[in-house]
N, CA, C and O atoms as a Tripos MOL2 file, in Angstrom:
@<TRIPOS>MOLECULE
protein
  276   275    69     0     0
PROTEIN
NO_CHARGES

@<TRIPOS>ATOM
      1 N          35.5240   -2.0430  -34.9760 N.3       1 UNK1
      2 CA         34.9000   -3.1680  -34.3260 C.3       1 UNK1
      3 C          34.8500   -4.3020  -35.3410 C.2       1 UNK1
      4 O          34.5840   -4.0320  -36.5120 O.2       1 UNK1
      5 N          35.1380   -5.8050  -34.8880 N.am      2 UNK2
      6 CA         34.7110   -6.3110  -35.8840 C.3       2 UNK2
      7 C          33.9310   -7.8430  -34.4710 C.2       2 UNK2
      8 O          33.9930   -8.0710  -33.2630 O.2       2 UNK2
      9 N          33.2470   -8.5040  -35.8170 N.am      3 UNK3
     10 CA         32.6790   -9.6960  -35.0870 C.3       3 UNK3
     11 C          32.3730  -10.3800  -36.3630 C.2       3 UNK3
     12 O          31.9960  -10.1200  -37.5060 O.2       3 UNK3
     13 N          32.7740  -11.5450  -35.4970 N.am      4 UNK4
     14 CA         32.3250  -12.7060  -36.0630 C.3       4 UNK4
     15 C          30.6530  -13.8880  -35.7300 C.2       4 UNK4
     16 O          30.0060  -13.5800  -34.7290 O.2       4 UNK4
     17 N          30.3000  -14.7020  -36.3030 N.am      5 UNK5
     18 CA         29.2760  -15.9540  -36.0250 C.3       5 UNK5
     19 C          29.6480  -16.7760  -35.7480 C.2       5 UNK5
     20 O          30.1200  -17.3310  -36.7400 O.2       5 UNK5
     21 N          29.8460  -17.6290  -34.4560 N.am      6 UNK6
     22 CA         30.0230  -19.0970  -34.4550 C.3       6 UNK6
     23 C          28.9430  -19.8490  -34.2030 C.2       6 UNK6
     24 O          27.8380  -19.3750  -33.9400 O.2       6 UNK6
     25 N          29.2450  -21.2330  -34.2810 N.am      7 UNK7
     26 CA         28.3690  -22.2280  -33.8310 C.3       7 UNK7
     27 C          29.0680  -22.8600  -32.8740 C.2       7 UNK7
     28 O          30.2350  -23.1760  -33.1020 O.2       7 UNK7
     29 N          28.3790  -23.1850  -31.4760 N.am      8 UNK8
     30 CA         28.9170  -23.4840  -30.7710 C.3       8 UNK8
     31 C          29.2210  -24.9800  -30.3270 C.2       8 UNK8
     32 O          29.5530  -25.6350  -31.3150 O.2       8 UNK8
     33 N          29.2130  -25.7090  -29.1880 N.am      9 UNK9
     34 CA         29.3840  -27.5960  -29.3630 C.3       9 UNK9
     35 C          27.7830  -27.9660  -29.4580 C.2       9 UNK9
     36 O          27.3180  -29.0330  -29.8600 O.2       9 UNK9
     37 N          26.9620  -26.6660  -28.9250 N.am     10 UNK10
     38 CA         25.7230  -27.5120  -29.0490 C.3      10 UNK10
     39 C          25.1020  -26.8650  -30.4360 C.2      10 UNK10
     40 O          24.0370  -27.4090  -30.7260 O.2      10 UNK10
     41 N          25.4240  -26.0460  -31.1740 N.am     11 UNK11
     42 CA         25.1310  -25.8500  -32.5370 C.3      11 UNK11
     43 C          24.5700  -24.4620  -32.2750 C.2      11 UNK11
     44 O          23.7820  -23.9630  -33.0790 O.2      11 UNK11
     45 N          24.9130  -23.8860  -31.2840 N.am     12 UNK12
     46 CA         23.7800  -22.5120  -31.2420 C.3      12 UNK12
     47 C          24.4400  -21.2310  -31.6200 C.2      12 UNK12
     48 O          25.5830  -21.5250  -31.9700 O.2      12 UNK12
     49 N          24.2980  -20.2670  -31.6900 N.am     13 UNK13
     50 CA         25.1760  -19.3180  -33.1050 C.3      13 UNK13
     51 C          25.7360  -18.1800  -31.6180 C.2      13 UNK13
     52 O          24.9780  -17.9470  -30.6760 O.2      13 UNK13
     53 N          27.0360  -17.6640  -31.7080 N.am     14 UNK14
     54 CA         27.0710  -16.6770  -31.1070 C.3      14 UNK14
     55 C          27.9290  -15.6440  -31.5370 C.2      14 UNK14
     56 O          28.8250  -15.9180  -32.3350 O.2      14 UNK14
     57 N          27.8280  -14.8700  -31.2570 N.am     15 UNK15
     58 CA         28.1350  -13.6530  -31.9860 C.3      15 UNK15
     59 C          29.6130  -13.2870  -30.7510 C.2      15 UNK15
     60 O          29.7360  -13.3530  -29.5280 O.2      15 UNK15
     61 N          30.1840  -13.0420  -31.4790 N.am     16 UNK16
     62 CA         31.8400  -12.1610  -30.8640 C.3      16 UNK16
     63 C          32.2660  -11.3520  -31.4480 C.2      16 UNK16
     64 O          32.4140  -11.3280  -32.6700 O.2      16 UNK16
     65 N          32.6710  -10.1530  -30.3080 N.am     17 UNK17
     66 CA         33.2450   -8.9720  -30.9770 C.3      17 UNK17
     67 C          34.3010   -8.4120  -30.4190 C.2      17 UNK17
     68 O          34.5620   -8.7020  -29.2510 O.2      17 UNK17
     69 N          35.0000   -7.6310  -31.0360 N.am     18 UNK18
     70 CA         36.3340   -7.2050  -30.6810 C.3      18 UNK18
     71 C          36.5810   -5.7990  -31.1600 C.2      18 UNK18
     72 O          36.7050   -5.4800  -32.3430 O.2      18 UNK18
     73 N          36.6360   -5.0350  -30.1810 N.am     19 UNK19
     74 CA         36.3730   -3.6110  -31.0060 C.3      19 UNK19
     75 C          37.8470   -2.4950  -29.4580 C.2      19 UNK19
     76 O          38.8820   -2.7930  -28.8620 O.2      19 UNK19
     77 N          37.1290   -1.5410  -29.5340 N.am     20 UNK20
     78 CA         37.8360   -0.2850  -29.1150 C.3      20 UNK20
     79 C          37.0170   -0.5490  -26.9220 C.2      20 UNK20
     80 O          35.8740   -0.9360  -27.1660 O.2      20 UNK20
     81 N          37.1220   -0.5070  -25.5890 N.am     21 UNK21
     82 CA         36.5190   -0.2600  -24.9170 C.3      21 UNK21
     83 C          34.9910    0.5810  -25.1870 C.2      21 UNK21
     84 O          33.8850    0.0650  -25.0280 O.2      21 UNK21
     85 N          35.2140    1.7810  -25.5640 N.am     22 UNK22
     86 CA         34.7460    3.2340  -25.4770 C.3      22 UNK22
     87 C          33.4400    2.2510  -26.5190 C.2      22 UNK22
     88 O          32.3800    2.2330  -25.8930 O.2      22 UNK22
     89 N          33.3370    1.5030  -27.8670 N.am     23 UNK23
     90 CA         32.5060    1.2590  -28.4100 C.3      23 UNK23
     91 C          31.8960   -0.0010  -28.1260 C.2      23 UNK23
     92 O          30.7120   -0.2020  -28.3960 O.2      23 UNK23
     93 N          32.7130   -0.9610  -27.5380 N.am     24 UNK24
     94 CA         31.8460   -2.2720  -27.2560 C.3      24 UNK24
     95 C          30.7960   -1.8290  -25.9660 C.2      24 UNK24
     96 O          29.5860   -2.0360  -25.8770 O.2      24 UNK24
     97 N          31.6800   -1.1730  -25.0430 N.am     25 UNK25
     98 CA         30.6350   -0.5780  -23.7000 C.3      25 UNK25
     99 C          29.3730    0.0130  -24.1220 C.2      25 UNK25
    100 O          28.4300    0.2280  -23.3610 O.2      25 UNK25
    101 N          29.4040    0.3130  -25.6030 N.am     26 UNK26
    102 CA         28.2860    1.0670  -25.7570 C.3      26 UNK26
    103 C          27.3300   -0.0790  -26.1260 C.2      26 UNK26
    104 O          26.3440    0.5670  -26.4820 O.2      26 UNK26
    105 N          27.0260   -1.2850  -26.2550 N.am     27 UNK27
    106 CA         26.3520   -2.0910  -26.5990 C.3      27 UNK27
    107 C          26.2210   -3.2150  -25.6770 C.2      27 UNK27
    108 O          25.4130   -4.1130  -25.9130 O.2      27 UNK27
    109 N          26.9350   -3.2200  -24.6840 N.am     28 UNK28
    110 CA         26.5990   -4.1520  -23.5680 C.3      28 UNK28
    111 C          25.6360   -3.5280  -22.4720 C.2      28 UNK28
    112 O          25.2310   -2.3710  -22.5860 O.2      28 UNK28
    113 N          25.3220   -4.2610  -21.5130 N.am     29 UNK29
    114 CA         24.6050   -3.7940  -20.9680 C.3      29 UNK29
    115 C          24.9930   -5.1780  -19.4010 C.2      29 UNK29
    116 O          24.4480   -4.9390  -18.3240 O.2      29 UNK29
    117 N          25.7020   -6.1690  -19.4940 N.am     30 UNK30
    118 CA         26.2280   -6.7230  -18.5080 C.3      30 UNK30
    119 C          27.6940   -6.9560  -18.6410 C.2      30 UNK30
    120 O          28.3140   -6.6400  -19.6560 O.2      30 UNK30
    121 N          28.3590   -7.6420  -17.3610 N.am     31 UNK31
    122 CA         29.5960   -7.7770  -17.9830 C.3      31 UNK31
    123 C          30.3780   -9.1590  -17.0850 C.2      31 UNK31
    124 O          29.8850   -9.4300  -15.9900 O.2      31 UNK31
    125 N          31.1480   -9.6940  -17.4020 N.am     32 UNK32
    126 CA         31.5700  -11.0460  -16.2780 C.3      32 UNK32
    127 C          32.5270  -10.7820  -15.2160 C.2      32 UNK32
    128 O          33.6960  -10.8250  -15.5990 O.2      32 UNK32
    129 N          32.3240  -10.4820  -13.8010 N.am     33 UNK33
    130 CA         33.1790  -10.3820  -12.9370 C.3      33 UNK33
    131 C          33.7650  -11.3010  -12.3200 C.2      33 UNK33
    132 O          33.8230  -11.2410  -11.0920 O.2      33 UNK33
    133 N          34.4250  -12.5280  -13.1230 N.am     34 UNK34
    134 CA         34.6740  -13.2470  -12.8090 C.3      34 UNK34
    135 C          34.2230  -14.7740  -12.0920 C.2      34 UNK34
    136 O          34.8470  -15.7630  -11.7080 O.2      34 UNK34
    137 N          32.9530  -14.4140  -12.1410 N.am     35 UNK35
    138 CA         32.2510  -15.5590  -11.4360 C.3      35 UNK35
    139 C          30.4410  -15.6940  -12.1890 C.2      35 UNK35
    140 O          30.0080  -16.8020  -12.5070 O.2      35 UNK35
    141 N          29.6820  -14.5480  -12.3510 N.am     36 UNK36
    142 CA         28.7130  -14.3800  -13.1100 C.3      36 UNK36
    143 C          28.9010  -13.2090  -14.2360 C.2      36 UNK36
    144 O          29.9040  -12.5230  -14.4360 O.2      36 UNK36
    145 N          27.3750  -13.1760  -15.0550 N.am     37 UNK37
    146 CA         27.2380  -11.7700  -15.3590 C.3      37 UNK37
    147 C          25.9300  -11.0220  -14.6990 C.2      37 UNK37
    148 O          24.7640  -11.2190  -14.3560 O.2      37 UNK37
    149 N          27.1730   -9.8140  -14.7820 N.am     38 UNK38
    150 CA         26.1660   -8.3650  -13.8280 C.3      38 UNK38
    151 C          26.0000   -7.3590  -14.1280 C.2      38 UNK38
    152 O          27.0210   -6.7110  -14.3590 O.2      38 UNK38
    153 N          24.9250   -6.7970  -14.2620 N.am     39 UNK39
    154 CA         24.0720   -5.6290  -15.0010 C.3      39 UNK39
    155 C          25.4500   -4.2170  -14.4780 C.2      39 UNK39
    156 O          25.8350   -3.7930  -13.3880 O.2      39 UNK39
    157 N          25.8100   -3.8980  -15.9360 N.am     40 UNK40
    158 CA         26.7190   -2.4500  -15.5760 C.3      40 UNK40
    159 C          26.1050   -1.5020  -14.8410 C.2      40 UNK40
    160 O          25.0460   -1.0140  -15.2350 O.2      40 UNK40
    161 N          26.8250   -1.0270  -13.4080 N.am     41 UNK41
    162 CA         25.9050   -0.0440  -13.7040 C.3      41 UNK41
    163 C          26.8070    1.5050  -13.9150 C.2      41 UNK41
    164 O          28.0030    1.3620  -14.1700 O.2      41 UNK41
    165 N          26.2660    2.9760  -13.8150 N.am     42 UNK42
    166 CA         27.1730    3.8980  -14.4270 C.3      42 UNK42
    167 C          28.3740    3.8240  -13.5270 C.2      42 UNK42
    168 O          29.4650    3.7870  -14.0960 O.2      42 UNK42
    169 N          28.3580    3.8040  -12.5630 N.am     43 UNK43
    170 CA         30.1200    3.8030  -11.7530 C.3      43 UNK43
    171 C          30.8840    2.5410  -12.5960 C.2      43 UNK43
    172 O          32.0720    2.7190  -12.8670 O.2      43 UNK43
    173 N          30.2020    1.1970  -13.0430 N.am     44 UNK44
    174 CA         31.4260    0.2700  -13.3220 C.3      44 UNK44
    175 C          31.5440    0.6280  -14.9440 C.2      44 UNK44
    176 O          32.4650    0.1980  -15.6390 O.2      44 UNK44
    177 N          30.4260    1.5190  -15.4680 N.am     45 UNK45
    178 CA         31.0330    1.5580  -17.0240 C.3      45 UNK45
    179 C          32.0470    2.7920  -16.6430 C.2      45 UNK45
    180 O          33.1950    2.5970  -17.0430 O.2      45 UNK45
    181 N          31.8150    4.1390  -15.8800 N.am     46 UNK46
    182 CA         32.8880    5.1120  -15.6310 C.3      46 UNK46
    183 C          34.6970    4.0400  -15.3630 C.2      46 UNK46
    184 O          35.7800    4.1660  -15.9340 O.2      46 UNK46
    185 N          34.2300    3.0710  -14.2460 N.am     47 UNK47
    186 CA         35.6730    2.7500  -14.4150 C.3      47 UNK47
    187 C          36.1590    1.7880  -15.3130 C.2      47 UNK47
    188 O          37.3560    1.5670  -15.1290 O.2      47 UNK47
    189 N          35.5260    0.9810  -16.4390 N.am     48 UNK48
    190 CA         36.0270    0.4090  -17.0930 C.3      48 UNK48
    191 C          36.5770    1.5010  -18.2430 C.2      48 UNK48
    192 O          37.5560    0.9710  -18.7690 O.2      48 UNK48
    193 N          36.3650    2.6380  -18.7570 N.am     49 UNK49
    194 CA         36.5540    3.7640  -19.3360 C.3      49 UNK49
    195 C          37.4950    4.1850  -18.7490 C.2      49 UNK49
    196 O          38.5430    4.0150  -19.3710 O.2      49 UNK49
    197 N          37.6110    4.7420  -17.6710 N.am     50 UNK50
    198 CA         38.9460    5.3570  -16.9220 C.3      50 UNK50
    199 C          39.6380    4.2190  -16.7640 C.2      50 UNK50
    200 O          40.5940    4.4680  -16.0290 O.2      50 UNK50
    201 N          39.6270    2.8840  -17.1510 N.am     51 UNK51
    202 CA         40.7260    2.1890  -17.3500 C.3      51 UNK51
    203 C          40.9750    2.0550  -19.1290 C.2      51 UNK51
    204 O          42.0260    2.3350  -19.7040 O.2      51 UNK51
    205 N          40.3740    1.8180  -19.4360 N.am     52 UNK52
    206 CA         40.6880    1.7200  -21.2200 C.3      52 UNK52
    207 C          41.5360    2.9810  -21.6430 C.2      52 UNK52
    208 O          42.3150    2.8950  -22.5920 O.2      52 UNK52
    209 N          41.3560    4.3310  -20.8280 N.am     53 UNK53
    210 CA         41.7600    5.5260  -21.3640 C.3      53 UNK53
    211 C          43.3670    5.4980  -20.7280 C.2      53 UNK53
    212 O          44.3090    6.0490  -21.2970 O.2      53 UNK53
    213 N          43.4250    5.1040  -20.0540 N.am     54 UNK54
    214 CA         44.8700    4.9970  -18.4430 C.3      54 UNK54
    215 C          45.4610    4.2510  -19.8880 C.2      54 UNK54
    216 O          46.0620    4.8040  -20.8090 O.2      54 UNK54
    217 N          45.0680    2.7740  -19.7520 N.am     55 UNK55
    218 CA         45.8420    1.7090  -20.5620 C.3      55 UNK55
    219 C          46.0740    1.7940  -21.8510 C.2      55 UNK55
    220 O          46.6500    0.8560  -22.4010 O.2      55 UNK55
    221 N          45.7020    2.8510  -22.5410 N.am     56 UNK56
    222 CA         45.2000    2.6640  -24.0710 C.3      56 UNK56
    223 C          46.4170    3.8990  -24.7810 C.2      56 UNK56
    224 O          46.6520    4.0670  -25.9770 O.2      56 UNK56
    225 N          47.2010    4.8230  -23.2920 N.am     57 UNK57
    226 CA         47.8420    5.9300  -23.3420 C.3      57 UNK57
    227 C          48.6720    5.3230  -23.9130 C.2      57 UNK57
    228 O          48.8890    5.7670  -25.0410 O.2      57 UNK57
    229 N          49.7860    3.6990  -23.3670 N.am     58 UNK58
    230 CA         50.8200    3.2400  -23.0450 C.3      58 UNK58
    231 C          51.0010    1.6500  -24.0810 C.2      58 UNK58
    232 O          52.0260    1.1460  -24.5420 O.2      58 UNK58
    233 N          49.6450    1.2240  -24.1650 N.am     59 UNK59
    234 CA         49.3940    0.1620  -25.0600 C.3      59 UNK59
    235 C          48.4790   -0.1770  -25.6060 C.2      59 UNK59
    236 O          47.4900    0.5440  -25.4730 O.2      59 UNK59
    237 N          48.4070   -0.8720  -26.0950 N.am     60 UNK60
    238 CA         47.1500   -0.9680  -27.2430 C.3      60 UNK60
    239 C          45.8520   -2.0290  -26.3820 C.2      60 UNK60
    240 O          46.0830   -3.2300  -26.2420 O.2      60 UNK60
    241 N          44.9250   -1.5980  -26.0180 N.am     61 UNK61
    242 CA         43.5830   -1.6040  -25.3090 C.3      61 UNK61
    243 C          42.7650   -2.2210  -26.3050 C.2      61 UNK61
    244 O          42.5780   -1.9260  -27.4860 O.2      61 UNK61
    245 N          42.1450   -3.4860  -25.3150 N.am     62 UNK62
    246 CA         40.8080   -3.8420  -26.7890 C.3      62 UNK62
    247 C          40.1180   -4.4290  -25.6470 C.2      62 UNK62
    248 O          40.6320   -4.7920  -24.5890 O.2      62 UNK62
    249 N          38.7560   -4.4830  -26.0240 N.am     63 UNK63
    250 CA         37.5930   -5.1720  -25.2110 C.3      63 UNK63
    251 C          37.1080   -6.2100  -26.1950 C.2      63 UNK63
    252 O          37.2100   -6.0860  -27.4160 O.2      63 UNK63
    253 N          36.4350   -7.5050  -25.4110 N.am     64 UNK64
    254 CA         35.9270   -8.2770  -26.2340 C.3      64 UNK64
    255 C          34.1830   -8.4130  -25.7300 C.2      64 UNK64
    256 O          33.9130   -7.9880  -24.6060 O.2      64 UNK64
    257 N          33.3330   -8.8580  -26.3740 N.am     65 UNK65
    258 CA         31.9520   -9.1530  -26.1470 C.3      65 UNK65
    259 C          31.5970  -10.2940  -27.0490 C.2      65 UNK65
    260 O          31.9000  -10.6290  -28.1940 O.2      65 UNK65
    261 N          30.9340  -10.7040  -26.2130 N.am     66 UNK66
    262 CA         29.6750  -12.0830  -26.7310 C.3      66 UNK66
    263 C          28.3220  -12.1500  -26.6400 C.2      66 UNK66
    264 O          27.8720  -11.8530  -25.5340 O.2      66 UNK66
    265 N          27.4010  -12.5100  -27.6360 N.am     67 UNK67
    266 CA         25.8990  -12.2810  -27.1560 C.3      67 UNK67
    267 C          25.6580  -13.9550  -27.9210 C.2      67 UNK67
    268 O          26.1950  -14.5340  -28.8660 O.2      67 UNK67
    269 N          24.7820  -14.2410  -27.1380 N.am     68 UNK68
    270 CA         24.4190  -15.4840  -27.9160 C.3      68 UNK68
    271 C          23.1190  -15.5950  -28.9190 C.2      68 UNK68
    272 O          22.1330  -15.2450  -28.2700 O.2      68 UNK68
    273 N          22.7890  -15.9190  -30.1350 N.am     69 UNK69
    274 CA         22.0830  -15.4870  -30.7260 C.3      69 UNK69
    275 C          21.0130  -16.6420  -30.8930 C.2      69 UNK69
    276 O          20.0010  -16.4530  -31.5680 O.2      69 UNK69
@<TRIPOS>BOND
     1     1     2 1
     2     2     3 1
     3     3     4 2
     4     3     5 am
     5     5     6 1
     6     6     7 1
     7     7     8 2
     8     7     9 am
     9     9    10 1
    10    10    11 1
    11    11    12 2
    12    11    13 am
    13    13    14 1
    14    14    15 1
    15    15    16 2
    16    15    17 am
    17    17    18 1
    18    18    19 1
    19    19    20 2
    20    19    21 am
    21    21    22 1
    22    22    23 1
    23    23    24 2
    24    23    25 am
    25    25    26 1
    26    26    27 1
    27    27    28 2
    28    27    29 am
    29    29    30 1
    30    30    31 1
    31    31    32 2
    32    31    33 am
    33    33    34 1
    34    34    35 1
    35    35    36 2
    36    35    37 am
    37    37    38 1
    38    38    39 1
    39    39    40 2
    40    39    41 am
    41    41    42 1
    42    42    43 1
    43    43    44 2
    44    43    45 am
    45    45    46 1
    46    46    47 1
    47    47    48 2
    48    47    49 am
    49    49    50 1
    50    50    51 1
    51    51    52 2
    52    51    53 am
    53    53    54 1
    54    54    55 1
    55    55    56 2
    56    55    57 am
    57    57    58 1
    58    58    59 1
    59    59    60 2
    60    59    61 am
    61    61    62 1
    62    62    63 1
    63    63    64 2
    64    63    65 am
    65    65    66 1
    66    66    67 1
    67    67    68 2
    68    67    69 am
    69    69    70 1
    70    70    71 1
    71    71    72 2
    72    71    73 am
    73    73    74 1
    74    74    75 1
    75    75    76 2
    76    75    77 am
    77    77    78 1
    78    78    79 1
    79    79    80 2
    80    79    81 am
    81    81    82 1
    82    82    83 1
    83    83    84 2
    84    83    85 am
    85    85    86 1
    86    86    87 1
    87    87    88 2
    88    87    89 am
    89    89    90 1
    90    90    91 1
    91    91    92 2
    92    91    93 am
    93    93    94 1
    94    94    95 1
    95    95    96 2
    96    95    97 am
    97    97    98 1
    98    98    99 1
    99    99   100 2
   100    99   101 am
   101   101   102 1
   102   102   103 1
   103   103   104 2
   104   103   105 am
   105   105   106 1
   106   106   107 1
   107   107   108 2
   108   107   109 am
   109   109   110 1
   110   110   111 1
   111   111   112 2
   112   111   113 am
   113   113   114 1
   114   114   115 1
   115   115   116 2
   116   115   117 am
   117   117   118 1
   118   118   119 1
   119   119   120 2
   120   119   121 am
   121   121   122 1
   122   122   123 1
   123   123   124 2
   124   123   125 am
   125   125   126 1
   126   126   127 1
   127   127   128 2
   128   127   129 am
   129   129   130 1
   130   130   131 1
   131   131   132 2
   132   131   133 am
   133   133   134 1
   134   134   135 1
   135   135   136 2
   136   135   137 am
   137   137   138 1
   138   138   139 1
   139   139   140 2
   140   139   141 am
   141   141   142 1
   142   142   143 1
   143   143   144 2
   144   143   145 am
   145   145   146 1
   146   146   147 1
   147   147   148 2
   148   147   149 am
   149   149   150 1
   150   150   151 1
   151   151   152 2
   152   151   153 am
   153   153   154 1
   154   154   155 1
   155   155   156 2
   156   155   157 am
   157   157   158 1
   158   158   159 1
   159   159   160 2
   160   159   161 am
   161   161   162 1
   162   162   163 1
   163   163   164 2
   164   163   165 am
   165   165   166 1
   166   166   167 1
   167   167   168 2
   168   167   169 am
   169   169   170 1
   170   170   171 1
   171   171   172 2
   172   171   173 am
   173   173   174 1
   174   174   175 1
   175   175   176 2
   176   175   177 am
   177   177   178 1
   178   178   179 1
   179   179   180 2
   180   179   181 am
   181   181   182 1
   182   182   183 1
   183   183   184 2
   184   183   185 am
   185   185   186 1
   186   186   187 1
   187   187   188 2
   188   187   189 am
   189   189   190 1
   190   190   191 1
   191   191   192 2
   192   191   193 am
   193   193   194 1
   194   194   195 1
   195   195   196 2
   196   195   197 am
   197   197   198 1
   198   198   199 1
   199   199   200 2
   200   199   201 am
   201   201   202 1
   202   202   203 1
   203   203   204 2
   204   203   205 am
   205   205   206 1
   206   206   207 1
   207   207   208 2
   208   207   209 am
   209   209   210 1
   210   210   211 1
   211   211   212 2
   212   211   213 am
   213   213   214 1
   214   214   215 1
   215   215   216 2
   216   215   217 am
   217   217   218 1
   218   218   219 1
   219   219   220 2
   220   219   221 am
   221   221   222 1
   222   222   223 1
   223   223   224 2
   224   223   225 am
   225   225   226 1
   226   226   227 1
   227   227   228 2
   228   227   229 am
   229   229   230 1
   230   230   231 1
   231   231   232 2
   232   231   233 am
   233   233   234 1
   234   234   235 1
   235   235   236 2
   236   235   237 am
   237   237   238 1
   238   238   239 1
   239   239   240 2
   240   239   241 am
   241   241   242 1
   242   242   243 1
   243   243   244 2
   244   243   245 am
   245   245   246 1
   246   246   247 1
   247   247   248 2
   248   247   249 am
   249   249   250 1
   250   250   251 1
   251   251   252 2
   252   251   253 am
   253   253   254 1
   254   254   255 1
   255   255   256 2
   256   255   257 am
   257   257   258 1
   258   258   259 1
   259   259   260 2
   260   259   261 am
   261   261   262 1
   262   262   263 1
   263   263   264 2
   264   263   265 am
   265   265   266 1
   266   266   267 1
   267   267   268 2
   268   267   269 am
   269   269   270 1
   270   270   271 1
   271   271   272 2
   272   271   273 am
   273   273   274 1
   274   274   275 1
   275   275   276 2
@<TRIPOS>SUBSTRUCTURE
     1 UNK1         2 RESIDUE 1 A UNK
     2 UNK2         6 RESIDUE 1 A UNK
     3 UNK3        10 RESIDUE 1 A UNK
     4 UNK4        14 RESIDUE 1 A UNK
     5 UNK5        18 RESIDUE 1 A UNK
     6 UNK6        22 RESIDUE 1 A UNK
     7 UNK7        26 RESIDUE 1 A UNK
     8 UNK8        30 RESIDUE 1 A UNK
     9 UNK9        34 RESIDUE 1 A UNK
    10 UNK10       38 RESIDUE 1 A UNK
    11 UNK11       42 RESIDUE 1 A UNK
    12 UNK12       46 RESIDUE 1 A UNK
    13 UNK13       50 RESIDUE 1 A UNK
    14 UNK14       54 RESIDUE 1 A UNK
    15 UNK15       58 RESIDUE 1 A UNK
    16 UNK16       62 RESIDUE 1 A UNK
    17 UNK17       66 RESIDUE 1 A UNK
    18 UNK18       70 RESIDUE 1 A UNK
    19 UNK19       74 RESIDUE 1 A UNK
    20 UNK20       78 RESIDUE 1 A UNK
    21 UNK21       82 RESIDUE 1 A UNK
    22 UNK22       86 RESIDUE 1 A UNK
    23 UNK23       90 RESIDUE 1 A UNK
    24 UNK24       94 RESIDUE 1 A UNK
    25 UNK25       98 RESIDUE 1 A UNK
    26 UNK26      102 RESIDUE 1 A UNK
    27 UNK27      106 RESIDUE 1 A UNK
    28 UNK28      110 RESIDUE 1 A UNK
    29 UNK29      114 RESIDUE 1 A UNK
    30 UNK30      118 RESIDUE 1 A UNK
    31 UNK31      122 RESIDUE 1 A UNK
    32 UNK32      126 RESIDUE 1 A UNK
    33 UNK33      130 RESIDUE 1 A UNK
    34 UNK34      134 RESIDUE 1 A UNK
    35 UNK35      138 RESIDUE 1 A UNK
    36 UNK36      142 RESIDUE 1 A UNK
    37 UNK37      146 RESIDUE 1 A UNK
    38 UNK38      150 RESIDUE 1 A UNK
    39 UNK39      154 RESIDUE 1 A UNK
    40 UNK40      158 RESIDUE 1 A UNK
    41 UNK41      162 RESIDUE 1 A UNK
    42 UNK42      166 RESIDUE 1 A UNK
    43 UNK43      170 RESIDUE 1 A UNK
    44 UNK44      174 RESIDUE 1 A UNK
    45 UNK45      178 RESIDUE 1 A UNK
    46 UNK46      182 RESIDUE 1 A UNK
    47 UNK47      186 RESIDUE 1 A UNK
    48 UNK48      190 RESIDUE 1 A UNK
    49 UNK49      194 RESIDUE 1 A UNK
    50 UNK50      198 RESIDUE 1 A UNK
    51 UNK51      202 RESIDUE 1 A UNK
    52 UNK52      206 RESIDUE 1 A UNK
    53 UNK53      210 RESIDUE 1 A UNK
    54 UNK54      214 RESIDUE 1 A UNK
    55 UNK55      218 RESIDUE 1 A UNK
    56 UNK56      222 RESIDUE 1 A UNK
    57 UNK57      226 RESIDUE 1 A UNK
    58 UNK58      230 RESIDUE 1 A UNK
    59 UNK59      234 RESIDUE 1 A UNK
    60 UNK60      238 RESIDUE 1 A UNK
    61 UNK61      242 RESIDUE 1 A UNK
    62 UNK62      246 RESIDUE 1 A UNK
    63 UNK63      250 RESIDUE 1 A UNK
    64 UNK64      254 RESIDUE 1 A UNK
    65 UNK65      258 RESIDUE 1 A UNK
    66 UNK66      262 RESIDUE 1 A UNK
    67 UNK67      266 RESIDUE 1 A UNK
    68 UNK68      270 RESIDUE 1 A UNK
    69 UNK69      274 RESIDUE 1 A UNK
């Protein structure tokens, strides 16, 4: 996993990370479906996992996360 600190246009710090599926999932707790963010719940972390594991057979798989600090 790694992450970085930014500052953003309005100066506020946020944190980004870039790690493995299997370990960023373990520290989120929402996620963006394209329009908001929405509280995981166990069926959408099961299929984001049964997709990282499918995709990860054939190519190289990465998840990203942001928290704002």
């Amino acid at each position: 996993m790694l992450a970085v600190l930014v500052k953003d246009h309005s100066h506020q710090l946020q944190m980004l990370t870039q790690g493995t599926a299997d370990i960023i999932l373990d520290s989120c707790v929402d996620y963006w479906n394209g329009r908001d963010l929405t509280p995981i719940s166990p069926s959408d972390r099961k299929k984001i996992i049964d997709f990282y594991q499918r995709n990860s057979l054939t190519a190289y798989c990465t998840a990203f996360a942001y928290k704002p600090l």
